[in-house]
N, C-alpha and C positions, 0 to 999 in steps of 0.2 A: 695669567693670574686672574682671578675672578675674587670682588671685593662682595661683602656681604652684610647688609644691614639687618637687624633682627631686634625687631620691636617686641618683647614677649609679653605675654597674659597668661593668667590662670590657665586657659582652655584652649590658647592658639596664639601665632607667632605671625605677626604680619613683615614681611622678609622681601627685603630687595635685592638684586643683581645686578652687579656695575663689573666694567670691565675697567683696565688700565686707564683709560682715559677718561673713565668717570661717565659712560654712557650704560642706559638702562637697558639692561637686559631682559627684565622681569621684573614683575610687584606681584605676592599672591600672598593670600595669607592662608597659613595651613595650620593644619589642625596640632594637639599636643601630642606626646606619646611616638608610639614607633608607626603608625600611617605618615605623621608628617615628616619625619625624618626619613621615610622612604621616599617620601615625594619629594624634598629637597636631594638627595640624591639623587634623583634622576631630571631635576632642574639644574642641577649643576653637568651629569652625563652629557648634558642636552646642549647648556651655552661653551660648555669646557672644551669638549670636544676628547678624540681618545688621547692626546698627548696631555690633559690636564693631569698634573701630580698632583695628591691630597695637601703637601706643603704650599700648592698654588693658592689652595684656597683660605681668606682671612674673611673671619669674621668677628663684629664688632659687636657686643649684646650686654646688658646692664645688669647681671648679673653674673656672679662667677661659680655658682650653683646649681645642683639640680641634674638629673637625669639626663636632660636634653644636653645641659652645657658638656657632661659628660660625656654622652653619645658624639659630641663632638669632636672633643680632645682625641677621643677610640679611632675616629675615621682619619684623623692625621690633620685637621684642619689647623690652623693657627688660631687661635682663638681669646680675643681682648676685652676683658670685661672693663667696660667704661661706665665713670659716675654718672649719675642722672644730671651732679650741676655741668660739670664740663659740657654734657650734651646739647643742657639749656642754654650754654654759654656760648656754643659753637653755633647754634640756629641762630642765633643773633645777628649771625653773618649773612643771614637771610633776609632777614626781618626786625626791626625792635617791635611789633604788636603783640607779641606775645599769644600768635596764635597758635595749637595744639592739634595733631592729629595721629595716628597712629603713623599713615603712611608715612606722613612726615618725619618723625620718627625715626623710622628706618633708614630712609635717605640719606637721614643725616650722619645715623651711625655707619652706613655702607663711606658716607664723603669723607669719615673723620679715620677709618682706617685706609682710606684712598688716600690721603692729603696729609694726616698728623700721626701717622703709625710710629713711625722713630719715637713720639712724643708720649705714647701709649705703653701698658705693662701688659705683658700678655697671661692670659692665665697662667697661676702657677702649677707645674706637672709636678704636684705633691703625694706620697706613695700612698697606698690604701692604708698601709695604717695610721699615718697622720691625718687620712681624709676620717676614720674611725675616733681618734681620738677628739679630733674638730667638734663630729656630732654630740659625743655622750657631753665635753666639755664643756659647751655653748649652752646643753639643754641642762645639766646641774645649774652652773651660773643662771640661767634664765629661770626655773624653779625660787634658787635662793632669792633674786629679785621678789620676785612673783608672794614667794612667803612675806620680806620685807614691806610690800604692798597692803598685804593681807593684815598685817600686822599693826599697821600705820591705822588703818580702819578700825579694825578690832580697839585700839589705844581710844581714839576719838569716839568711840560709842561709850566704851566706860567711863571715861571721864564728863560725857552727858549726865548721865546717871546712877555710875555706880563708880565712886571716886575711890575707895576703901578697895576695890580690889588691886589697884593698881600699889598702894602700896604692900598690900599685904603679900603680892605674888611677886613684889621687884627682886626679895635676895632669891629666887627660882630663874628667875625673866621668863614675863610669861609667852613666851615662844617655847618653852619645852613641855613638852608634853604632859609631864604630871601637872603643873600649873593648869595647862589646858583641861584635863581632866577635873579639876579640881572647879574649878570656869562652869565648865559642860553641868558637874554634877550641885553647882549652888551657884545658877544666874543671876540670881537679885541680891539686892542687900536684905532684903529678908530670909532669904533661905542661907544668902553667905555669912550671919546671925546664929544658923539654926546645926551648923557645922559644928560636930565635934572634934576633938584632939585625936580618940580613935581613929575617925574616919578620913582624918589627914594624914596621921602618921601610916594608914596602910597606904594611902594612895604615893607617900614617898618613900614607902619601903622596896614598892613595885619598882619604882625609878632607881631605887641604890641611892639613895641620898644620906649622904655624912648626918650627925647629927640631929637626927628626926626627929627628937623629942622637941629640942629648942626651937628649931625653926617651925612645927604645928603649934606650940603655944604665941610662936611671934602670930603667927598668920590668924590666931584665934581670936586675939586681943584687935590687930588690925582691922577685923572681918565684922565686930564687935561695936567699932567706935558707933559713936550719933553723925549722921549729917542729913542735911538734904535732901527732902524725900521728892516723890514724882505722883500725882495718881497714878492708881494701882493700874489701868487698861496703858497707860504709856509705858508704866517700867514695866510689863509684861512682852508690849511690844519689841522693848531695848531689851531684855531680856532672849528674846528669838532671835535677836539679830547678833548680838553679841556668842551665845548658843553657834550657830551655822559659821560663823568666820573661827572661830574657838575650834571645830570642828574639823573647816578647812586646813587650818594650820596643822592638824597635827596628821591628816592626811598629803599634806607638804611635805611634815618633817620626816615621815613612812617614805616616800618618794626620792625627796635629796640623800639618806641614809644608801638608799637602792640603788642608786645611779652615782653614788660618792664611789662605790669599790666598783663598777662597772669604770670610772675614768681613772682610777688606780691601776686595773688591770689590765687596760688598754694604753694607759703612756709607761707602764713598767715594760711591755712589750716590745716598744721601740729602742730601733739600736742609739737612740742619742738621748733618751731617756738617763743613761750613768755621767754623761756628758752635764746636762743639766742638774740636776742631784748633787753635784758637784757644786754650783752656783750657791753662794752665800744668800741665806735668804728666801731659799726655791725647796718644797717638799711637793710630797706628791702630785697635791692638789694644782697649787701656781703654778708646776713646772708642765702639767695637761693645759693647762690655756695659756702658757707663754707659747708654746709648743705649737698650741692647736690654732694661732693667731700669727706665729710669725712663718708655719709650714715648714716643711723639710725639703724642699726643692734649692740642692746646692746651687744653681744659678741664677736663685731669684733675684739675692743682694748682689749688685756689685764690688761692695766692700762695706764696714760697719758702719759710714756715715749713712748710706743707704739704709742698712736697717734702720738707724737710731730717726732718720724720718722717717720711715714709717710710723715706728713707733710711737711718734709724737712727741718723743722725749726731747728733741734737738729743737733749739729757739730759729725763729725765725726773726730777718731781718727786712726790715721798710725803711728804703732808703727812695727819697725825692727830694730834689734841689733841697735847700739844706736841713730837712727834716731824714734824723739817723735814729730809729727806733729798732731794740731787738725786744721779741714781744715771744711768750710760748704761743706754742701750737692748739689749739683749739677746734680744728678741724682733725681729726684722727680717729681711728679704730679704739673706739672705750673701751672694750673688752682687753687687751691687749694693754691701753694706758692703766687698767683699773687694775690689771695680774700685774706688772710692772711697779705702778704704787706700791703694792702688797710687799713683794719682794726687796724692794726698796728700803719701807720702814723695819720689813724683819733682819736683813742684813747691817742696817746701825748697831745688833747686839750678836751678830753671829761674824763679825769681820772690824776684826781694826782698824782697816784701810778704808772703808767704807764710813766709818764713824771720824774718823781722823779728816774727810774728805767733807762730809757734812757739816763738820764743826766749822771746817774754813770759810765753808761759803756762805755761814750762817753771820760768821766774823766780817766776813762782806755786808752784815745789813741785808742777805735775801732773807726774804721769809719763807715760814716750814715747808710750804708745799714748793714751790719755786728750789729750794736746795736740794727737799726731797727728789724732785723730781732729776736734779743735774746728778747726783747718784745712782735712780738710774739709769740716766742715761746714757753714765760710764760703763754698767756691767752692763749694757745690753750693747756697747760695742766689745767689751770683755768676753761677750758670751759669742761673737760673733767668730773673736779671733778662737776661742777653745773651738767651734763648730768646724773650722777652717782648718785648722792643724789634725783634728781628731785627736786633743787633748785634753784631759779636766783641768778642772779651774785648781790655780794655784796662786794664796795668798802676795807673796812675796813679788812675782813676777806681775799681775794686777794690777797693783798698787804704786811699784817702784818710780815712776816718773811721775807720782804725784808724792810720792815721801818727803824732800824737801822745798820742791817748788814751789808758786802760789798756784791755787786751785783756778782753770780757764774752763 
């Protein structure tokens, strides 16, 4: 067996080789792409020898992504993506100075699948089309952030200086588009002033919006009031800059539109796609990034207390001499905690058992998010046992040993 440490960078991998007994084989650092992975193949030919199996070789790397991780899994390697604190945590055993280097690095990931492997998860061999769904899911989710950024900025420039838009565009919210339009085509409060009822109601004709007449004379009146002016070179300024994020957004909203039916078409694809669907609470969208965060690899979880920490949903306990505290998780996969919420608060109105379960723990004095969250932390071991059986979700069996009992 040959143990292997892999410090990665953008443009190269500096990579060590230990044998069973934790002696150095090699330190070399190679390059990215398919050269370097030639040349650790034949670093491995070289210390393995011909009786080495590709099962022989473990490797330890801080990532669980990417080409190369890939390229790994393909050659049969074993392969453990370990966190960066664990890593920090485990050099300690070196040193408390707190010094860094890349070799080092390595070392330490080659000692820590030498020494704490049982202790380690190894990457998950999830099929191509959950690794498909993973990508478009991640990068929607990262957009919508990205827009909500965008958005937060755009907010704080208008209310510098152009305070009247914001309420004039609020029954729109001005994240959709024709608001944006409306933004783009009358920056200031003078030109937002100088807007007609015409030239509103075409721009929400375009959008399909109910009610056009009412809502361009609301927005006309709003656009209208007196406040607080600026010299004219500043609000020209906050005018450009409000203009280019106004702009951004709705080249956002073109994007997440685009890449919305791209992760619809990619997790209806998947065979446990009806599986989930099934799940009180889960439609297209939450069920690609519950999907795309907890993978398809039947032997990742050992069983549903397994997933539900991952998930972060399961509390955790701190117990020292006579200090007993159970405290949530805080440390977890956000992505996954934040699809999980989602489906969470939509199953209080799409499941009795679910809402029946909430209410009690609420009757306990938890507060929203703290209940919220023990909901779902039931259906994602509920979701683990449908995954298990290759079942849909079924109200009545769910729920049943929590129907008259007190809620734990």
């Amino acid at each position: 067996m040959l143990l292997i440490g892999d410090d990665w960078a953008e443009d190269h991998h500096d990579v060590e080789i230990q044998d069973e007994a934790g002696r150095k084989l090699a330190a070399v650092r190679l390059p990215e792409g398919v050269e370097g992975i030639a040349k650790l193949h034949e670093l491995l030919a070289k210390h393995g020898g011909e009786g080495l199996e590709a099962a022989g070789v473990v490797v330890g790397i801080e990532t669980d992504r990417g080409s190369w991780v890939q390229a790994l899994i393909a050659s049969g390697y074993q392969v453990y993506a370990i966190n960066p604190r664990q890593v920090a945590r485990f050099k300690e055993r070196y040193a408390s100075s707190g010094a860094k280097s890349d070799k080092g690095d390595a070392h330490a990931l080659a000692d820590m699948v030498r020494i704490d492997r049982a202790q380690l998860r190894p990457v998950a061999g999830d099929s191509e089309q959950a690794q498909a769904v993973k990508v478009v899911a991640r990068a929607h989710q990262t957009l919508i952030w990205e827009r909500t950024r965008t958005f937060q900025r755009l907010r704080s420039t208008l209310r510098e200086y152009f305070p009247a838009a914001l309420n004039a565009y609020a029954d729109l919210t001005l994240t959709s588009t024709d608001a944006l339009e409306l933004l783009i085509k009358a920056p200031s409060p003078q030109a937002g002033a100088k807007l007609t009822r015409t030239q509103i109601t075409a721009v929400l004709a375009r959008a399909r919006r109910h009610h056009r007449d009412a809502k361009a004379a609301t927005i006309v009146t709003a656009l209208r009031e007196r406040q607080l002016g600026l010299p004219e070179p500043v609000t020209a300024a906050y005018a450009a800059t409000a203009t280019a994020h106004a702009k951004l957004l709705i080249a956002l909203n073109e994007q997440i539109a685009g890449l919305e039916g791209q992760v619809k078409a990619h997790f209806l694809k998947h065979p446990d796609a009806e599986i989930y669907l099934s799940m009180p609470g889960i439609a297209e969208i939450t069920g690609a990034r519950v999907l795309a965060e907890f993978g398809d690899d039947p032997s990742r979880y050992a069983g549903a207390k397994a997933r539900k920490n991952y998930a972060g949903t399961s509390p955790i306990t701190r117990a020292s001499g006579k200090s007993h505290t159970v405290q949530a998780r805080y440390v977890r996969n956000n992505r996954l905690a934040d699809a999980l919420q989602t489906q969470a608060f939509s199953a209080l109105r799409a499941s009795p058992g679910a809402r029946r379960y909430y209410d009690r723990q609420r009757a306990r004095e938890a507060g929203y998010n703290p209940a919220l969250r023990q909901v779902g932390n039931r259906l994602a071991g509920v979701l683990h046992g449908c995954l298990k059986t290759r079942t849909l979700y079924d109200e009545a069996t769910a729920w049943s040993h929590h129907a008259h009992t007190p809620a734990t």
